[in-house]
C-alpha angles and dihedrals in degrees: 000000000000134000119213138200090011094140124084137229101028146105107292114199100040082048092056089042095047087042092053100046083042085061102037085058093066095034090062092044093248087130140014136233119248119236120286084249094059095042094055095045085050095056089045091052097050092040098049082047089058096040087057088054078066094254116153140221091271096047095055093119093046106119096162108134084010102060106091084061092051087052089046090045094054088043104060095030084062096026103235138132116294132224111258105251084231091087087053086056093045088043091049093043089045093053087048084066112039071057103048105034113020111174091053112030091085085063081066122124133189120216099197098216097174136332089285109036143043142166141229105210 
């Protein structure tokens, strides 16, 4: 069983993409599954990492400014490719705005120049 798109602030669609080709890795038996044991050492060491950010108990699925290495991090444990960190730049620029500027920033609009770089014209 697999749960997708469970963390929060975040882009969506690229999570849910990266998060379904992650398990299909292991459903086809591309991939297998590591012990209990390391899985749940896995989990304690990354939740004991985002409690230290400060993070509480509410905010366990906030991947916010975290969320390019938790894409890194899937990619390279299925081997698979991995989503360019430009969408995590347009997604944060784009909060700071909704943020920032509230009645317009949905008038925004991205130009993708290359795999590292974009515009807002």
């Amino acid at each position: 069983m697999c749960f997708i798109g469970i963390p929060i602030y975040q882009c969506p669609f690229h999570l849910f993409d990266l998060q379904a080709r992650f398990f299909c890795k292991y459903l086809t038996g591309a991939k297998s599954l590591p012990s209990p044991e390391e899985m749940r050492a896995d989990t304690e060491k990354m939740m004991e990492n985002h409690w230290a950010k400060g993070y509480t108990k509410k905010q366990t699925h906030f991947l916010g400014p975290e969320q390019q290495s938790y894409y890194d991090d899937l990619a390279a444990t299925a081997d698979i490719e991995p989503i360019a960190p430009l969408f995590s730049k347009i997604w944060t620029e784009a909060l700071g705005r909704l943020f920032g500027d509230f009645q317009n920033y949905r008038k925004d609009r991205y130009k993708i120049i290359d795999n590292e770089s974009y515009v807002r014209p």
